[in-house]
C-alpha positions in Angstrom: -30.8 175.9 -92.3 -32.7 178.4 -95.0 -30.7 180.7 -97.3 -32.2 183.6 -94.9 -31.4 181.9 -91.5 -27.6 181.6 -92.9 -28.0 185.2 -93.5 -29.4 186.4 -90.3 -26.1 184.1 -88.5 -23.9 186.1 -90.6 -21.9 189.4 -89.7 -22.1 192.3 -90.4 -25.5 192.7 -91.2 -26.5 189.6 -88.8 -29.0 192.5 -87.0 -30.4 193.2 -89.9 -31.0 189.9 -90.9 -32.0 188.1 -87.7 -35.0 191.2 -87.5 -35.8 189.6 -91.4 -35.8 185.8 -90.5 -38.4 186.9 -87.8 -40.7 188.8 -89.3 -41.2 186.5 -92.3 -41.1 183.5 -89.9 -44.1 185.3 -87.7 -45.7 186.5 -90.8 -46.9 183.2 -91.5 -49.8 183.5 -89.0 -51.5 181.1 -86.8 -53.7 179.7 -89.8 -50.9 179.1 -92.2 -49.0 177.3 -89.6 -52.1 175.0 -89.2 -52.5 174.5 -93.0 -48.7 173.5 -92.9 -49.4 170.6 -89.8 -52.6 170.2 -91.9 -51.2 168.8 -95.0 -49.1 166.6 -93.1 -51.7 164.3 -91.9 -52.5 162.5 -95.3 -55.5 160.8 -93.7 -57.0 164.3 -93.0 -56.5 165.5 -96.7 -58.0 162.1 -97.8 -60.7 162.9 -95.6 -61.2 166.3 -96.9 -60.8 165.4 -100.9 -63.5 163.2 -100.3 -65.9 166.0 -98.3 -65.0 168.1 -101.5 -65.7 165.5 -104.3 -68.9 164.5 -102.7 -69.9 168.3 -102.0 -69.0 168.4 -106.1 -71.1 165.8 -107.3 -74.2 167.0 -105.1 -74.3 170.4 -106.4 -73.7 169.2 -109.8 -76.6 166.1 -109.7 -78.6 167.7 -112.4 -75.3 167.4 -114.7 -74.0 164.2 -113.2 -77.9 162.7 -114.2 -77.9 164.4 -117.6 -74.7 163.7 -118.9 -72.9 160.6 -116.8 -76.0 158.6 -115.9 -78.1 159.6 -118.6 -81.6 158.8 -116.0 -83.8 161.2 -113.9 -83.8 160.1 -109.9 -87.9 159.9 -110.5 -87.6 157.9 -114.0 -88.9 154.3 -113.5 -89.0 151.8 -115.6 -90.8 148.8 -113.6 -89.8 146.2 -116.4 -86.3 146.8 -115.3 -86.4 146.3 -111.9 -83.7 145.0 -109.1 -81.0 144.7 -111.3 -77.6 144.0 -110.8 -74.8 146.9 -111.3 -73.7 147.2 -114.9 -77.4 146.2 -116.4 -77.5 147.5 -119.6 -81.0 146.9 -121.6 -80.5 147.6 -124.6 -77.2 148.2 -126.7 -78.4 151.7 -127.1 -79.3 152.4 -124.1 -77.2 153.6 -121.3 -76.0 151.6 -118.4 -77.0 151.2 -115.0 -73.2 151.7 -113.1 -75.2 150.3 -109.7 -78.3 149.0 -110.8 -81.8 149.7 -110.3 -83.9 149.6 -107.5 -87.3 147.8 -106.8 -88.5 150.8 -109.5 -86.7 150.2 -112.0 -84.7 154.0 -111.2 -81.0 154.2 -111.7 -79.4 153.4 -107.8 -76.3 156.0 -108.6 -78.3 158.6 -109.5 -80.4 158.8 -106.7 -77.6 157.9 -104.5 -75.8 161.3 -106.1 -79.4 163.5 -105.4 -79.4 162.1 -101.9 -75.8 163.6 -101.3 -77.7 166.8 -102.2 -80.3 166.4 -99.5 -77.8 164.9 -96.4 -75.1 167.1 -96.9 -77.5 169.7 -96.9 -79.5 168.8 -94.4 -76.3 168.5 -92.5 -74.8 171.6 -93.7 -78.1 173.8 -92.5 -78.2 172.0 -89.1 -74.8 172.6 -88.2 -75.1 176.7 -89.3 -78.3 176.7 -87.3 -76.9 175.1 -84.0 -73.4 177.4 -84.2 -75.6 180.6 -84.4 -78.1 179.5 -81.6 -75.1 178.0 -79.3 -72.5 180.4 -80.4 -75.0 183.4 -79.2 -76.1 181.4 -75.9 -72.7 181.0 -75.0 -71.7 184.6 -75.6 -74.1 185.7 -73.6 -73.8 183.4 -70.9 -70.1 183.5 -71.2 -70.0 187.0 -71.0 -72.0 188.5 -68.9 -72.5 185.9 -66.5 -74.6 186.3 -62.9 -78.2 185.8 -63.1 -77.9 185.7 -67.3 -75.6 182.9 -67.3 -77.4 180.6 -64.5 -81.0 181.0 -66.5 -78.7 179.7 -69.5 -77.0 177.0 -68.5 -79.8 175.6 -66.1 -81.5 175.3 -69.6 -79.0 174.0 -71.1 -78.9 171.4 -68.4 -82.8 170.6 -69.1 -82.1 170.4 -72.6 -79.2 167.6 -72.4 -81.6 165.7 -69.5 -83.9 164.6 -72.4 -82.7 162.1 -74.4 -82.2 163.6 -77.7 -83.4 161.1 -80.3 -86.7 160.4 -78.6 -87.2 164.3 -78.6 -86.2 163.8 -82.1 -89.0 161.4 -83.0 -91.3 163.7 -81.2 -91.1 166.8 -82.9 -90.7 164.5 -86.4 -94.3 162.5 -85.6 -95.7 165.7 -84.5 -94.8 168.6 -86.8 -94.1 166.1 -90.4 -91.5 168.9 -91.3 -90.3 169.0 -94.4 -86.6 169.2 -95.5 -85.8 173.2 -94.3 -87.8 172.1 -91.0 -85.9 169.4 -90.4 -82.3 171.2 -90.2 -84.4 173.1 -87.4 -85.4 170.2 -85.5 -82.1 168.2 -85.6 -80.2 171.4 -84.5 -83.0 172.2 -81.6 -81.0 169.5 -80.3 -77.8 170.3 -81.5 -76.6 173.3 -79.8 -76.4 173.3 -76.7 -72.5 171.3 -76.7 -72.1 174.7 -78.7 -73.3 176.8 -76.2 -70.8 175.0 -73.2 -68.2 175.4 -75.3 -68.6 179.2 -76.6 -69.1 180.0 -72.6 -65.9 178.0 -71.7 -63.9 179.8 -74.4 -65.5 183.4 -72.9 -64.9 182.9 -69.6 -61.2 181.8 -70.3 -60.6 184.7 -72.7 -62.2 187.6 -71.2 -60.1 187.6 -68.2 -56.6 188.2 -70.5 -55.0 191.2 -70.3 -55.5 192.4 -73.9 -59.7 192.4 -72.7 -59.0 194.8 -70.2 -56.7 196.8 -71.6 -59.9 197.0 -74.7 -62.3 197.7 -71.4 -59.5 200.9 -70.1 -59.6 202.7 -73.8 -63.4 202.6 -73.7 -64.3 199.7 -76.1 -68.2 198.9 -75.7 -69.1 195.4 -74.9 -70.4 194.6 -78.5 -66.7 195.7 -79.7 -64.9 193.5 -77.3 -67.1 190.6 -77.7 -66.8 191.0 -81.9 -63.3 192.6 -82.2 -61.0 190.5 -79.4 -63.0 187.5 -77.8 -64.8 185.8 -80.8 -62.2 185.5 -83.1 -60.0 184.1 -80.9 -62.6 181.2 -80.1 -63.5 180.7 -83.4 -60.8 177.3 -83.3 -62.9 175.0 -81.6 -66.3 176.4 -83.0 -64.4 174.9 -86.5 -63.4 171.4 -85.0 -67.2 171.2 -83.5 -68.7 171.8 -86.7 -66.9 169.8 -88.5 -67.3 166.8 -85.8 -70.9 167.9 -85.3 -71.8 167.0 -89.6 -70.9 163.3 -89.0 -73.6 162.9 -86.4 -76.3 165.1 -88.4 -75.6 162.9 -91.2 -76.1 159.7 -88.8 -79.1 161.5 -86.8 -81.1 162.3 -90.6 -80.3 158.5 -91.8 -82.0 157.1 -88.6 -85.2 159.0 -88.7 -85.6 158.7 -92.6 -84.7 155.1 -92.0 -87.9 154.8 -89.9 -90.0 157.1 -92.2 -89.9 160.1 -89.9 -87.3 162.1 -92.1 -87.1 162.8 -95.5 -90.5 161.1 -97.2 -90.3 159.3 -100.8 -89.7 160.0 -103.3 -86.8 162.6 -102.7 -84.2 160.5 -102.4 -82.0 160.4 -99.5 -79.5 157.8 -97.8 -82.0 156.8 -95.3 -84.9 156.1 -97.4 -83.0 154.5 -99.4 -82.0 151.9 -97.1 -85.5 151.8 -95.6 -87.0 150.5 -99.0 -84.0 148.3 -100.4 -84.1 146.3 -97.1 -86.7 144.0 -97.9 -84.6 142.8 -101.0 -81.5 142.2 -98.8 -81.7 138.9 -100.5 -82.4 138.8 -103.9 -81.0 142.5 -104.0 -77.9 142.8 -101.5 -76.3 145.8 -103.5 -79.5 148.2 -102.7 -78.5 148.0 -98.9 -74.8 148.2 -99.6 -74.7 150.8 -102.1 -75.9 153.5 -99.4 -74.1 152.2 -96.8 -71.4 152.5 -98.6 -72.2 156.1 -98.9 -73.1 157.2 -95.5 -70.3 155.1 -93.9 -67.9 156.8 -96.0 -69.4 160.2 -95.6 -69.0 160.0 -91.8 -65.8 158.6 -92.2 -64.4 161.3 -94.0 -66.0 164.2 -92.0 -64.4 162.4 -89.1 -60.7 162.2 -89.9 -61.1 165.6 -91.6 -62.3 167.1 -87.8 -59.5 165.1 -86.4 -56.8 166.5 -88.6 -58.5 169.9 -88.1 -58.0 169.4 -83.9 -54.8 168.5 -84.3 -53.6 171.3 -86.8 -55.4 174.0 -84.6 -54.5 173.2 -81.3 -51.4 175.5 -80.2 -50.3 172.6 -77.8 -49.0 170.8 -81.1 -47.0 174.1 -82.8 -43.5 173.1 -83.3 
């Protein structure tokens, strides 16, 4: 039992003190409460130091390349080629930590600049698809009637189509570049967003503190802003953080078959799709961004786990 507890079972003062213990116990807020369960999964923090070191090292590539590496992602050097991790040429030179591709360009430093361009990639996608589903869902949510059925008949439609060959589609048709391909990943993205905005609405909207908003006068924008959206804003977080894993998976496949990201920007997926004809004589070019992507997804996983867990209300003690 805390000093204060022992105080508020005291007498005397044990009013005084009980009205204390509580309002510093319900001080702490719903999203302190989840840090606290947070922290105590250690595979979620795991999870999440790694998000952050990776996030780290991608914005800071240009550094990492100057200063650790000491090579350019584009610098080749073809007398050098498909060497093994640690090649050092010359005394004076610096060292290849992971070898060299079938180039002769430093394999960690374009596996660093690739971070740059999945996470990102991943990062924009999953912004675009929570703004596109989290304003379907309002609406449909919301207002429902004739509004909501025109929504989620489309939505239906949408999830009828096999999203990957969709995928291909738009990527053979439209060659988009990096910013245009966040767009066509989340044009199949959001529409899980959009069911589960709506779900939250319709559940939400019918509490009391809605209509009590609806008595005083509050518009529909206020209500919709002030008192349903926040308090749906839990498993928007989980999603997102669930949905990057898959983005991440989604932009290795199609640069893997040369629909994604072209060469030579480096990124996980073209990576692989050049280093797997040297699976051979070169197994370390297939493994090395593996490596990354399976770790990557691993990470954003058991960081949206922990996240679940920590903000669902059913788990506070």
């Amino acid at each position: 039992m805390s000093v204060r507890e022992e105080r508020a079972m005291a007498g005397g003062e044990a009013g005084v003190g009980v009205a204390e213990w509580y309002a510093v116990r319900e001080s702490k807020g719903l999203w302190w409460e989840a840090w606290e369960r947070f922290r105590r999964d250690k595979l979620a923090l795991a999870g999440g130091a790694i998000i952050i070191l990776l996030v780290v090292l991608a914005l800071g590539a240009s550094l990492f390349s100057q200063y650790v590496t000491h090579y350019a992602p584009y610098e080749q050097d073809l007398r050098s080629n498909l060497k093994r991790p640690g090649f050092q040429k010359a005394p004076e030179e610096p060292r290849h930590w992971l070898g060299t591709d079938e180039l002769g360009r430093d394999v960690l430093t374009r596996a660093i600049y690739a971070a740059r361009i999945s996470l990102g990639v991943s990062g924009a996608t999953v912004l675009i698809a929570l703004t596109v589903g989290t304003l379907m869902g309002t609406l449909s949510g919301f207002y429902g009637g004739v509004l909501d059925a025109v929504i989620m008949r489309f939505v239906d439609i949408m999830l009828s189509i096999p999203a990957f060959f969709l995928l291909l589609f738009i990527a053979v048709v439209f060659s988009p570049g990096i910013v245009a391909f966040s767009f066509v990943i989340a044009s199949v993205s959001w529409m899980g967003v959009s069911r589960l905005v709506r779900g939250e609405f319709l559940s939400i909207k019918a509490r009391d503190y809605v209509d009590a908003a609806r008595v005083v006068g509050a518009s529909n924008a206020r209500i919709i802003f002030r008192h349903i959206l926040p308090n749906a804003t839990t498993p928007l977080i989980v999603a997102a953080t669930l949905m990057s894993g898959n983005v991440i998976l989604i932009e290795t496949a199609l640069s893997y078959l040369g629909m994604g990201v072209q060469p030579p920007t480096p990124s996980w997926g073209n990576m692989l799709t050049k280093s797997a004809q040297y699976l051979y004589k070169a197994p370390f070019l297939v493994f090395i961004p593996g490596f990354f992507i399976f770790i990557t997804v691993l990470a954003i996983n058991l960081m949206g786990n922990g996240l679940r867990d920590a903000l669902d209300p059913r788990l506070k003690q």
